[in-house]
C-alpha positions as CSV (number, residue, x, y, z in Angstrom):
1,X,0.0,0.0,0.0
2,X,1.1,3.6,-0.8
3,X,2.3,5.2,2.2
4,X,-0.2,8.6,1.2
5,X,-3.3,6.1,1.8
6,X,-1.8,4.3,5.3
7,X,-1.5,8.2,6.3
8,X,-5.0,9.6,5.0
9,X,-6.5,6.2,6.9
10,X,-4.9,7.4,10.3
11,X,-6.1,10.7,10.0
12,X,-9.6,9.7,8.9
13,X,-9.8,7.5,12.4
14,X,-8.3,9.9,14.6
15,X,-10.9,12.6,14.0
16,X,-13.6,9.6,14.5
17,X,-12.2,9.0,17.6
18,X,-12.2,12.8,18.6
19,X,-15.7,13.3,17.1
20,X,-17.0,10.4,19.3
21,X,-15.3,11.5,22.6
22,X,-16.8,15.5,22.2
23,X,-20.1,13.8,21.5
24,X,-19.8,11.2,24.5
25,X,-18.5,14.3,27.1
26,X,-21.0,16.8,25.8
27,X,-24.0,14.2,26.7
28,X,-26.5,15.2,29.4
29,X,-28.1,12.6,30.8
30,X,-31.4,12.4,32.9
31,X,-31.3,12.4,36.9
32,X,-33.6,13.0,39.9
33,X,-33.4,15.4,42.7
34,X,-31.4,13.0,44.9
35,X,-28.9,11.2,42.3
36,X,-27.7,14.9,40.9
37,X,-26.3,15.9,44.3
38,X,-24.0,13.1,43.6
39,X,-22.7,14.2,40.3
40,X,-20.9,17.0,39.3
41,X,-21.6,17.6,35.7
42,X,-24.2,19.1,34.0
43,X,-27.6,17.1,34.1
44,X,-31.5,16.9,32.9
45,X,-34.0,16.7,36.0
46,X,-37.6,16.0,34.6
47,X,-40.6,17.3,37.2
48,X,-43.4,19.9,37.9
49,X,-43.7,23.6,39.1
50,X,-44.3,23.5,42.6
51,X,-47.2,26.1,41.9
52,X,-47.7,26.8,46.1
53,X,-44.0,28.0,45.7
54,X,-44.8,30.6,43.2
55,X,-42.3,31.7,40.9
56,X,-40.1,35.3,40.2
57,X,-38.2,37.3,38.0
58,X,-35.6,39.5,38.9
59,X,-34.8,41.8,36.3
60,X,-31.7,43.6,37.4
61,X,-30.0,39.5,38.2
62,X,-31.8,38.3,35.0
63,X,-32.5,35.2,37.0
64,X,-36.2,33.5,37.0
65,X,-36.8,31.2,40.3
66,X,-38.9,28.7,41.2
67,X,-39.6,25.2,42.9
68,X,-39.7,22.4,41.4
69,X,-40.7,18.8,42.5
70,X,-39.5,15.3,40.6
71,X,-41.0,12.2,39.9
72,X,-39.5,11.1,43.0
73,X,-41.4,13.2,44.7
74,X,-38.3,15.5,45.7
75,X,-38.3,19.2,45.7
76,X,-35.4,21.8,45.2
77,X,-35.3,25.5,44.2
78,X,-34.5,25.9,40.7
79,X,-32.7,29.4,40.0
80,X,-32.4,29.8,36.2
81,X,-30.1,32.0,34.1
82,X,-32.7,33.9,32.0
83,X,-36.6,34.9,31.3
84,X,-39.5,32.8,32.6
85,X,-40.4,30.4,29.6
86,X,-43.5,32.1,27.5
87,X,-45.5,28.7,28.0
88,X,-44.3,27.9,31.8
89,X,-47.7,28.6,33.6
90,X,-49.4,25.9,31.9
91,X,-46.8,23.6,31.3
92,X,-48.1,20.1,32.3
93,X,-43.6,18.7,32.9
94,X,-40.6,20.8,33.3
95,X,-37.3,19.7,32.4
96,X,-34.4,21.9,33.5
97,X,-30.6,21.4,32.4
98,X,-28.0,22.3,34.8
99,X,-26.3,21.4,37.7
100,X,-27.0,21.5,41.6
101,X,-24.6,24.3,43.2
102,X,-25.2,24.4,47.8
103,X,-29.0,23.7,48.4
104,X,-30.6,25.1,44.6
105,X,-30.1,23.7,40.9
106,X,-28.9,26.5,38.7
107,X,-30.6,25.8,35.3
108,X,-28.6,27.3,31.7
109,X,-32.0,26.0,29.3
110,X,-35.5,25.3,30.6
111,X,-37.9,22.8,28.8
112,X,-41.6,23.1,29.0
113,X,-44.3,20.1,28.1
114,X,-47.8,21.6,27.6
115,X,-50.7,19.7,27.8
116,X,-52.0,18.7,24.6
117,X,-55.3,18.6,23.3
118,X,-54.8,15.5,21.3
119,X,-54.5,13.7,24.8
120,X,-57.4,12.5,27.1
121,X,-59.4,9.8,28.0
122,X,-61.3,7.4,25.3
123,X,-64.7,8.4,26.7
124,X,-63.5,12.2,25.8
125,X,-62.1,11.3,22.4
126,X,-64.9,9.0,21.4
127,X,-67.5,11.9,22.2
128,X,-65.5,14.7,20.8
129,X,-65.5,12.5,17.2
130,X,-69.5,12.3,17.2
C-alpha cells in the first residue's frame, strides 16, 4: 500500500475517535433530585412547578426562580439564568438542564411540556368525534 493512503487512513480514524469523545462528554443525561447531588456535571431533571412556591423574575439579576418537584417526589429551588419560559404557567412537565450548586439547581435551558389537546381519556375522544 502507498504510504499517502496508510497516512490519510490514520487521519480519517483519529478525528472519529475525537468526534466520538466530544459527543460522548458533551451528553447530558437524565437524573432526579437525589442522584444529581452526587454528580458533578451538567444534568436533565424532569418534574413539575411547585405552583404553592410561586415563581419570580428578577430583572436587574436576569435570574427567574422557582420550585420544582421530581418524579420522586423531591423538591429543590430551581434558579435559572434567563426569562421565565412564555408557555411555563401551563406547562403540564418541566425539564431543567444544569447542575446543583449548595441547596438550589442552577438551570442554563428550561424545557416546558404543555398539555396537549390530542391527549385525554377514550370516553373524551370518542365523544368529541361524534
Amino acid at each position: 500500500m502507498k504510504p499517502k493512503y496508510i497516512i490519510g487512513g490514520l487521519i480519517a480514524v483519529t478525528f472519529l475517535i475525537i468526534g466520538m469523545m466530544s459527543l460522548s462528554s458533551n451528553s447530558i443525561g437524565y437524573a432526579d433530585i437525589s442522584s444529581a447531588k452526587n454528580i458533578a456535571k451538567k444534568v436533565q431533571i424532569k418534574g413539575s412547578w411547585v405552583k404553592d412556591k410561586g415563581a419570580e423574575y428578577d430583572s436587574q439579576k436576569n435570574t427567574f426562580t422557582f420550585h420544582m418537584t421530581d418524579e420522586k417526589g423531591e423538591q429543590i429551588k430551581v434558579v435559572h439564568a434567563g426569562a421565565r419560559p412564555n408557555n411555563f404557567e401551563i406547562a403540564s412537565h418541566v425539564v431543567v438542564k444544569g447542575r446543583l450548586e449548595g441547596d438550589a439547581f442552577h438551570s442554563s435551558e428550561i424545557l416546558t411540556k404543555c398539555p396537549s389537546k390530542y391527549e385525554g381519556t377514550a370516553e373524551e375522544l370518542k365523544n368529541s368525534a361524534m
